[in-house]
C-alpha positions as CSV (number, residue, x, y, z in Angstrom):
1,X,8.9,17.5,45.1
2,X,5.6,15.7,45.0
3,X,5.1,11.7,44.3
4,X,2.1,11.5,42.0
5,X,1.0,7.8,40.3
6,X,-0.5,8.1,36.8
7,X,-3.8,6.0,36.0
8,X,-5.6,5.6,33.3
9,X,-9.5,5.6,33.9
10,X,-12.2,4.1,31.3
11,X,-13.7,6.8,29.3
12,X,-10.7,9.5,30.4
13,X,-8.5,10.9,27.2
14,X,-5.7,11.2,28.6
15,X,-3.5,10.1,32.4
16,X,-4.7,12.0,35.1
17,X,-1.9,12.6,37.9
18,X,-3.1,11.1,42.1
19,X,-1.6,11.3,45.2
20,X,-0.3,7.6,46.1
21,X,-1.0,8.2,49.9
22,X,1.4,5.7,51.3
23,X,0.4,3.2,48.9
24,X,2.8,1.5,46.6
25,X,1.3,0.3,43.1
26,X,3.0,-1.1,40.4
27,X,2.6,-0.4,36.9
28,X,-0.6,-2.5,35.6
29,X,-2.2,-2.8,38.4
30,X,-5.8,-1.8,39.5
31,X,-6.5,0.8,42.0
32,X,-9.3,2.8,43.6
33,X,-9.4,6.3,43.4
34,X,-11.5,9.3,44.2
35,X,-12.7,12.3,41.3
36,X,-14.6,15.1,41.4
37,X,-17.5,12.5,40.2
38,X,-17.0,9.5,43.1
39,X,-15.0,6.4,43.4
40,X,-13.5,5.0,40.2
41,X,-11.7,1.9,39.0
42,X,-8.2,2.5,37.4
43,X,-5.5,1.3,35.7
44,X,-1.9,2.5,36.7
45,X,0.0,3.2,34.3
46,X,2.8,5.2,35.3
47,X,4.5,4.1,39.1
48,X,4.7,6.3,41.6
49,X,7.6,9.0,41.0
50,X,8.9,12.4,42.0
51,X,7.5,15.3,39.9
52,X,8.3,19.3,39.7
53,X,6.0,21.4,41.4
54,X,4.3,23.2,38.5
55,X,3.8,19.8,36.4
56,X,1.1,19.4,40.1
57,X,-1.8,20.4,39.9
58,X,-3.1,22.7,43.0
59,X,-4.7,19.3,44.6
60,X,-4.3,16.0,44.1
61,X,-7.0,13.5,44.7
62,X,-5.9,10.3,46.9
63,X,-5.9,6.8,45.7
64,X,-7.8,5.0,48.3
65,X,-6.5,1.4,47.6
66,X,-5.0,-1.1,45.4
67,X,-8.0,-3.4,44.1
68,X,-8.5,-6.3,45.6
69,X,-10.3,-9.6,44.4
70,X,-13.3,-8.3,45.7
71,X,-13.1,-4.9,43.8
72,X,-12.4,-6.8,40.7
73,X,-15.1,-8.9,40.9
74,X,-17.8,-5.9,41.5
75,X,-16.3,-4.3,38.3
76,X,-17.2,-7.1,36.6
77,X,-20.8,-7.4,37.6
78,X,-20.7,-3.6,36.6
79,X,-19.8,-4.1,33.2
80,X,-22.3,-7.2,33.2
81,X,-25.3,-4.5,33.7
82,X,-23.8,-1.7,31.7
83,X,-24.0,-4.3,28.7
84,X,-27.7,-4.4,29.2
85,X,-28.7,-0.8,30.1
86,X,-26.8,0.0,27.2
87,X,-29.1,-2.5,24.9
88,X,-32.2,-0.9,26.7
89,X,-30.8,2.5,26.2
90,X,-31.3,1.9,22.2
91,X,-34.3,0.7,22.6
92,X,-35.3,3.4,24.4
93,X,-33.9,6.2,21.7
94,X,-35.4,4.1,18.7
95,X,-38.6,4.2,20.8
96,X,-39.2,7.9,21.0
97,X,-37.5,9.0,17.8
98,X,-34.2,10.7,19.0
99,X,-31.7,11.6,16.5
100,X,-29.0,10.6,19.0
101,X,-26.1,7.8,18.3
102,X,-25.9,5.7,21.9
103,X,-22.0,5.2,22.6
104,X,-21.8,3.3,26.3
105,X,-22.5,3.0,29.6
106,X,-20.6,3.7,32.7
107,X,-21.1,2.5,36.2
108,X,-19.3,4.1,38.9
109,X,-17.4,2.0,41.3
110,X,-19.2,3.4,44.2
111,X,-22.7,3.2,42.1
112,X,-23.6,6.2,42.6
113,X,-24.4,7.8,39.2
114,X,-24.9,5.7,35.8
115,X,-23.4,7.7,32.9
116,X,-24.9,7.1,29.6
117,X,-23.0,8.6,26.5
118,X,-24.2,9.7,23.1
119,X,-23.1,11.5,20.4
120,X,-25.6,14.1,18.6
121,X,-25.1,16.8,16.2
122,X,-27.5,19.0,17.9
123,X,-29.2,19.2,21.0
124,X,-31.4,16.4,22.0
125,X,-34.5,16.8,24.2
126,X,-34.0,13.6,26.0
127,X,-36.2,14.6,29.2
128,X,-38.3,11.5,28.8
129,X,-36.2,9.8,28.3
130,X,-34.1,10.0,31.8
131,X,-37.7,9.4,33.8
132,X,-37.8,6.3,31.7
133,X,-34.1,4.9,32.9
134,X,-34.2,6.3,36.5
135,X,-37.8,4.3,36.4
136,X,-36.1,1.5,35.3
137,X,-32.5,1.8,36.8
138,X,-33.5,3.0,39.7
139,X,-30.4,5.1,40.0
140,X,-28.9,8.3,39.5
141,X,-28.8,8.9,35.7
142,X,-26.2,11.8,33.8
143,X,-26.5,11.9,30.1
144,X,-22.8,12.7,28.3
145,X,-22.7,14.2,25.1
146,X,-19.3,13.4,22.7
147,X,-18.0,14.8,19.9
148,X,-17.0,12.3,17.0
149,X,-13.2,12.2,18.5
150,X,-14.5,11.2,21.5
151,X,-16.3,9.0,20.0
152,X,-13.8,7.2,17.7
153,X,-12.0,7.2,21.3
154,X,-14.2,5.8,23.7
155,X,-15.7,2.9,20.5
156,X,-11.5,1.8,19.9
157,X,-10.4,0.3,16.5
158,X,-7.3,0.6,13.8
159,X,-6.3,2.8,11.7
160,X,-5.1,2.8,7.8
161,X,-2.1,2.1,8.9
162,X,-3.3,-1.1,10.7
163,X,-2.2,0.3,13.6
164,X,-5.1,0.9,17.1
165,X,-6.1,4.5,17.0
166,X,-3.8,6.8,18.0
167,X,-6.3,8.7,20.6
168,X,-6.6,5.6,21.9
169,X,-3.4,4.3,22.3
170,X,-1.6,7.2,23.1
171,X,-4.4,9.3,25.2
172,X,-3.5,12.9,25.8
173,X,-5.7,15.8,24.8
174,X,-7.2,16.5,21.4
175,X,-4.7,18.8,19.3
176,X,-6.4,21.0,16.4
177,X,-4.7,19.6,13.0
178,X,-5.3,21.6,9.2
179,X,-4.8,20.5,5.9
180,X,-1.8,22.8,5.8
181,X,-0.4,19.9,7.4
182,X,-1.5,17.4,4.7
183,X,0.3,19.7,2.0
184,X,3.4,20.4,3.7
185,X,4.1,16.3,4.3
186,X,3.4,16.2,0.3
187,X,0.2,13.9,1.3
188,X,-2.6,13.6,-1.2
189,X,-5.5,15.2,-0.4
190,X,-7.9,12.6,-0.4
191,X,-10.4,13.0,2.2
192,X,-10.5,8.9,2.2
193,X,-6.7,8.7,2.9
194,X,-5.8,11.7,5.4
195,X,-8.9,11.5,7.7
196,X,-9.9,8.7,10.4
197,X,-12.7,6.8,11.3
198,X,-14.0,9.8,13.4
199,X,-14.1,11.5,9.6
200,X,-12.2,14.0,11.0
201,X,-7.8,14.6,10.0
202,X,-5.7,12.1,11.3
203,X,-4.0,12.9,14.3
204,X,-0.9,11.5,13.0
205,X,-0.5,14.5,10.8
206,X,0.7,16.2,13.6
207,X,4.0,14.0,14.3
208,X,6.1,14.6,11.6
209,X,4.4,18.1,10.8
210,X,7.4,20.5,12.3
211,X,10.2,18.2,11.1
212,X,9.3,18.5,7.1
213,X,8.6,22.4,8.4
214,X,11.9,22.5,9.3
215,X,13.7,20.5,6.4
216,X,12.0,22.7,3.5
217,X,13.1,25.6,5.0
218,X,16.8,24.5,5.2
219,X,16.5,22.4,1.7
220,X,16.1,23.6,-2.1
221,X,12.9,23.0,-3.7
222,X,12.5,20.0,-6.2
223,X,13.7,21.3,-9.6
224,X,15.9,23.9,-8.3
225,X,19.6,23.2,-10.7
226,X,22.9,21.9,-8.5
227,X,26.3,23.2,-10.1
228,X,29.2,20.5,-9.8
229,X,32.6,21.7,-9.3
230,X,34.3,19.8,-13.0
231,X,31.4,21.9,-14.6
232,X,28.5,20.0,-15.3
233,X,25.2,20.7,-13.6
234,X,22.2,18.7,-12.4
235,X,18.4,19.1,-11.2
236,X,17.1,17.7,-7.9
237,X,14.4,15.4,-8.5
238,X,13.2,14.3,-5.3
239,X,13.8,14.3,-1.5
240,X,13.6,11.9,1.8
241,X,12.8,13.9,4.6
242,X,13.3,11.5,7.5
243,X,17.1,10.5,6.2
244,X,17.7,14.8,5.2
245,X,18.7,13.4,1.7
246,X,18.4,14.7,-1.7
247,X,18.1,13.1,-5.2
248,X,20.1,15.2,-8.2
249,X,19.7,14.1,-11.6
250,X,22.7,14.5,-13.5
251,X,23.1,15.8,-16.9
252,X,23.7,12.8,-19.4
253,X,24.6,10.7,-16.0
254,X,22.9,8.8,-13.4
255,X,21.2,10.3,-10.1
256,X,22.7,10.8,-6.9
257,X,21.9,10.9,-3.1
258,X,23.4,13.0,-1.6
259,X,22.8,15.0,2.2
260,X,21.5,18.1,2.1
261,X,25.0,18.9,4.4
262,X,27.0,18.1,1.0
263,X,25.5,21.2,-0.6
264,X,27.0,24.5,-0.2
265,X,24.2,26.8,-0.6
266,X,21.1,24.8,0.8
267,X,18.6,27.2,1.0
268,X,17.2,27.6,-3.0
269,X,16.7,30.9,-3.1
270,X,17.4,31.2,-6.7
271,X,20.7,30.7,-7.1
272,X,22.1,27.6,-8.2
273,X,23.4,24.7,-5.4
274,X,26.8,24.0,-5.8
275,X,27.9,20.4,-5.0
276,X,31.5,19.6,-4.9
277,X,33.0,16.6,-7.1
278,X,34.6,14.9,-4.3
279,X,31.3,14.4,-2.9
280,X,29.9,12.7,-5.8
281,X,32.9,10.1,-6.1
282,X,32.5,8.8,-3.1
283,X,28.6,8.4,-3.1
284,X,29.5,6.8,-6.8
285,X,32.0,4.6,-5.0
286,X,29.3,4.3,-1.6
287,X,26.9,2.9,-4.2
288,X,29.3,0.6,-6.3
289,X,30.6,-1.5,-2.4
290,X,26.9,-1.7,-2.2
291,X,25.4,-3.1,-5.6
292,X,28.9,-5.0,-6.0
293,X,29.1,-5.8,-9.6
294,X,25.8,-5.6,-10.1
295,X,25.5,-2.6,-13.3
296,X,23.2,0.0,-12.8
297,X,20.4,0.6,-15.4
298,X,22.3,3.0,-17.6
299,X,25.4,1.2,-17.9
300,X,23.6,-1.9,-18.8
301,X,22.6,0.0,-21.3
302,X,25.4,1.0,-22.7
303,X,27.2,-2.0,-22.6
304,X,24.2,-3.5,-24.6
305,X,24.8,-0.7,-27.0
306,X,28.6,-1.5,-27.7
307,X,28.4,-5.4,-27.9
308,X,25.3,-4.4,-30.6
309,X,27.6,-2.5,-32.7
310,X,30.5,-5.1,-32.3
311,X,28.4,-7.6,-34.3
312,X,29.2,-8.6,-37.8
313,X,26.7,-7.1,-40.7
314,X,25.3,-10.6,-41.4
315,X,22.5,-11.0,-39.2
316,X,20.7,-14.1,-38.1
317,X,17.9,-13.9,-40.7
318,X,20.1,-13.6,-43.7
319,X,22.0,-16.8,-42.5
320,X,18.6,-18.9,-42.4
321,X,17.3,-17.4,-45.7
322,X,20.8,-18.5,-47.2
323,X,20.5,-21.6,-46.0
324,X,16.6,-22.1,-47.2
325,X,17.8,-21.1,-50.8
326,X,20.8,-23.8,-50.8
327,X,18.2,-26.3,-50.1
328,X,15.8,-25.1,-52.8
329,X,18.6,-24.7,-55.4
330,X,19.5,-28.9,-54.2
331,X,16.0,-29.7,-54.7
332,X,15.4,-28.8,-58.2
333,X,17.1,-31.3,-60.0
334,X,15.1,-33.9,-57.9
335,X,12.2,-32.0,-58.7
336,X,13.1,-32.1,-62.6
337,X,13.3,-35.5,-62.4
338,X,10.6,-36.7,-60.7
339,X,8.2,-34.1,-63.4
340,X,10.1,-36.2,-65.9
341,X,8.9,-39.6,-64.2
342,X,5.6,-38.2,-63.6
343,X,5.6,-37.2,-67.3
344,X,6.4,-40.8,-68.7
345,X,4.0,-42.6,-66.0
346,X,1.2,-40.0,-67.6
347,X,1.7,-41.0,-71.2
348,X,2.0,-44.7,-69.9
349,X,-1.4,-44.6,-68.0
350,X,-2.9,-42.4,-71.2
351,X,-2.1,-45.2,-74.0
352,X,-3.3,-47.5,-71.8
353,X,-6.7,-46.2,-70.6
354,X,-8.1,-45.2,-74.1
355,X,-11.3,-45.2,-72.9
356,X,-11.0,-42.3,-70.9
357,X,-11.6,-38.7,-72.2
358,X,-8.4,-36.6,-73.0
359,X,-9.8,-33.8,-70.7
360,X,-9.6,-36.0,-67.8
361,X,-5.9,-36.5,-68.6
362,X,-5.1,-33.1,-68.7
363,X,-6.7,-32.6,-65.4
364,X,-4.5,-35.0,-63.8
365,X,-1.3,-34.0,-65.5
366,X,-2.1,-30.0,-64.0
367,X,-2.4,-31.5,-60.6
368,X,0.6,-33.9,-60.5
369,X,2.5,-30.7,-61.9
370,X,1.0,-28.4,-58.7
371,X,2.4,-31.3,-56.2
372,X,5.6,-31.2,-57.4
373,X,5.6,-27.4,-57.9
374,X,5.6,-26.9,-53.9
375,X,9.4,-27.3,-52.5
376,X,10.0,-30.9,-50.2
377,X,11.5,-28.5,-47.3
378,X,7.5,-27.1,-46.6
379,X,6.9,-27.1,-43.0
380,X,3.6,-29.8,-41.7
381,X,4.5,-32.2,-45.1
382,X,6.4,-35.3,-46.3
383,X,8.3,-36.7,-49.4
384,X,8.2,-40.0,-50.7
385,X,11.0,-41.7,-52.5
386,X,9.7,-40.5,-56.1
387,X,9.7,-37.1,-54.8
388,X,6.2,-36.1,-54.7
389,X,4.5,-34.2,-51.7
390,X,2.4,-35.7,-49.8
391,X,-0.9,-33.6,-48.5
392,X,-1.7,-33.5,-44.3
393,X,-5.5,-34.7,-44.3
394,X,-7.6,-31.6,-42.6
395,X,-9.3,-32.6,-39.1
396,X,-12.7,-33.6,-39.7
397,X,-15.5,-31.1,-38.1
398,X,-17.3,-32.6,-35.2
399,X,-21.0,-33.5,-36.7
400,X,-20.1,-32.9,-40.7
401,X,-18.5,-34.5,-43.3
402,X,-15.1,-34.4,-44.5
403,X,-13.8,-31.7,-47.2
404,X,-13.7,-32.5,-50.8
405,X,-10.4,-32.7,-52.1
C-alpha cells in the first residue's frame, strides 16, 4: 500500500494526493511540491498515511521539502507583487475595453510562470494585452479563464447561512445540483434564497438531497388519514425529516408525534395508516413528563370553558349598575331638599331685589334647577354641603380667552 500526504494548494478545488518521499510533515504545515506546472507552495492537510492502490493515481508527484523560513519568506514577497500586478492588471483591462472580470494573480514558487485569472462570459481577445504584462513583468505570462464557481471559490466569503462557502471550505470537485433538489427538501423556490453568491444553486442542496429521497419514499404524504385502533381517525399534518417523525392531527383531540416506525402501513399508497392506541398513550404520557403540569393549549381551553359556565348568572356589570341606582335612589331626597332651599333662597333674593326684571329671575331659577338636576355621584365633579354641583372650570386655550359660561 502506498503512503500519499494530502495538500491543499492556493487556487486548487480540491486535495491533491503526493508522494512524501522520506519526508515526514505534519498536518498544517508548509511544504514544497512539484506539478505538472513547476514548484508550488502547499499546505498539508492530511499526514502522511497508507492508501489502497486504486484510490493512487498512476504517478505521484514528490514533495521536495518541508518549507523552511527562507521559503516562507519568498512566498511572501510573492504575494507582495501579485497584489500589484493584479492592480496593474485592471488597469490594463479598463484600458483597452475588455469585457473580462480580473479575479487574482498567482506567482509560482519557482517563478517561472505568473498566472493571471479572469472570469468572462465569452471569449476575450486579450492578445495585447499579454505583450503589455510580459513588457512589464518581464516573465512568463498564462491567462486562466474561471467559471463563476470558480470564481465564488478562488474570491472566498459566507454564505446565507453565515457560514464560509462550502466550495471553499470543504474543496472537492464541483457536483451538478437541479431544482428537483430544491422541491424535494420542500425549499422555496426563490432564486434569492436557494442560490449562492456565484448566482448559481447552492451546493448545500446536495447534502441532505438523498435522505428526504429516501424518507418520502418510506413515509405517507401530508394529508394522507391515520386509523387508530379504539376507532377514531386522524390526518398527518406535517413531517421532520432529520428526526423520521410525523405529526397526526387527531379528530376533536390534540396532535401527535409519532415515528414513522409506529405506523403499520407507512408507505401512503391510498390506504389509510393505521396507528395503534398504545402508541399514542405513551407519546401522551412522553409529552405530559415533559411539559409537567404545564396544560396544553386545548385543555386550557377547556378548563376556561367549564369555570365560565360555573359562574353565577349575575355578572359584574349588573352588580355595579345595582349599586349606581342605590346611590341615586339615596340621593334624591337630598336632592328634594336642597330644590326646596334653593326655592325659598329664590323668592328671598326676588322680594328683595325689586328692581330687577322678573325674566332675569326666571333665568336663574332654570339654571339652579339644571345644577341640581345632574346626580352628586357624576364622575370629574364635587358637592357642597347645600347639595348643589359644582362645575370643573374648562382649561383655558393657549393665546385665547376663556369660554363664556
Amino acid at each position: 500500500m502506498p503512503t500519499v500526504v494530502g495538500v491543499r494548494l492556493r487556487y486548487a478545488g480540491k486535495v491533491l494526493y503526493f508522494d512524501p518521499a522520506g519526508t515526514q510533515p505534519e498536518e498544517g504545515d508548509n511544504v514544497i511540491v512539484t506539478t505538472e506546472r513547476g514548484q508550488e507552495y502547499g499546505e498539508v492537510v492530511l499526514p502522511p498515511r497508507d492508501v489502497d492502490d486504486e484510490d493512487v493515481p498512476a504517478a505521484l508527484k514528490p514533495v521536495l521539502r518541508i518549507a523552511t523560513a527562507e521559503d516562507d519568506a519568498t512566498e511572501e514577497g510573492h504575494r507582495a507583487r501579485e497584489a500589484e500586478e493584479f492592480e496593474r492588471f485592471r488597469e490594463l483591462v479598463r484600458k483597452h475595453g475588455l469585457d473580462m472580470k480580473p479575479i487574482g494573480v498567482e506567482h509560482l514558487f519557482d517563478d517561472s510562470k505568473v498566472i493571471f485569472y479572469f472570469a468572462a462570459e465569452e471569449r476575450v481577445d486579450f492578445r495585447e494585452l499579454v505583450r503589455e504584462l510580459a513588457s512589464e513583468i518581464h516573465n512568463r505570462i498564462d491567462m486562466r479563464q474561471v467559471g463563476v464557481r470558480d470564481e465564488a471559490r478562488m474570491v472566498g466569503g459566507l454564505g446565507h447561512c453565515g457560514q464560509q462557502l462550502c466550495c471553499v471550505r470543504f474543496g472537492g470537485e464541483f457536483q451538478p445540483v437541479s431544482i428537483r433538489m430544491a422541491k424535494e427538501q420542500d425549499l422555496p423556490l426563490n432564486p434569492l434564497k436557494i442560490s449562492g453568491l456565484c448566482g448559481r444553486l447552492m451546493c448545500c442542496l446536495r447534502y441532505e438531497y438523498e435522505a428526504y429521497k429516501d424518507f418520502k419514499q418510506r413515509a405517507p404524504k401530508c394529508g394522507t388519514q391515520v386509523d387508530f385502533s379504539d376507532g377514531t381517525f386522524g390526518k398527518i399534518s406535517s413531517m421532520n425529516v432529520p428526526r423520521e417523525t410525523l405529526t397526526v392531527r387527531q379528530q376533536g383531540g390534540p396532535e401527535l408525534t409519532v415515528p414513522l416506525t409506529a405506523l403499520d402501513c407507512s408507505a401512503g399508497r391510498g390506504c389509510p395508516c393505521k396507528l395503534d392506541t398504545a402508541v399514542v398513550e405513551q407519546q401522551a404520557a412522553a409529552v405530559a413528563v415533559a411539559r409537567g403540569t404545564t396544560p396544553t393549549l386545548r385543555e386550557a381551553e377547556r378548563i376556561t370553558e367549564e369555570k365560565s359556565s360555573q359562574r353565577p348568572k349575575s355578572s359584574r356589570r349588573k352588580r355595579r349598575s345595582s349599586k349606581g341606582g342605590g346611590q341615586q335612589a339615596g340621593s334624591k331626597p337630598d336632592a328634594q331638599k336642597s330644590d326646596g332651599q334653593q326655592k325659598q333662597g329664590g323668592q328671598k333674593k326676588s322680594g328683595k331685589s325689586s328692581g330687577r326684571s322678573g325674566q332675569d329671575t326666571q333665568k336663574r331659577t332654570d339654571r339652579s334647577q339644571k345644577q341640581q338636576d345632574t346626580t352628586p355621584s357624576t364622575e370629574g365633579g364635587t358637592t357642597s354641603s347645600s347639595g348643589r354641583r359644582r362645575r370643573r372650570r374648562r382649561p383655558r386655550p393657549e393665546g385665547g380667552s376663556a369660554p363664556a359660561e
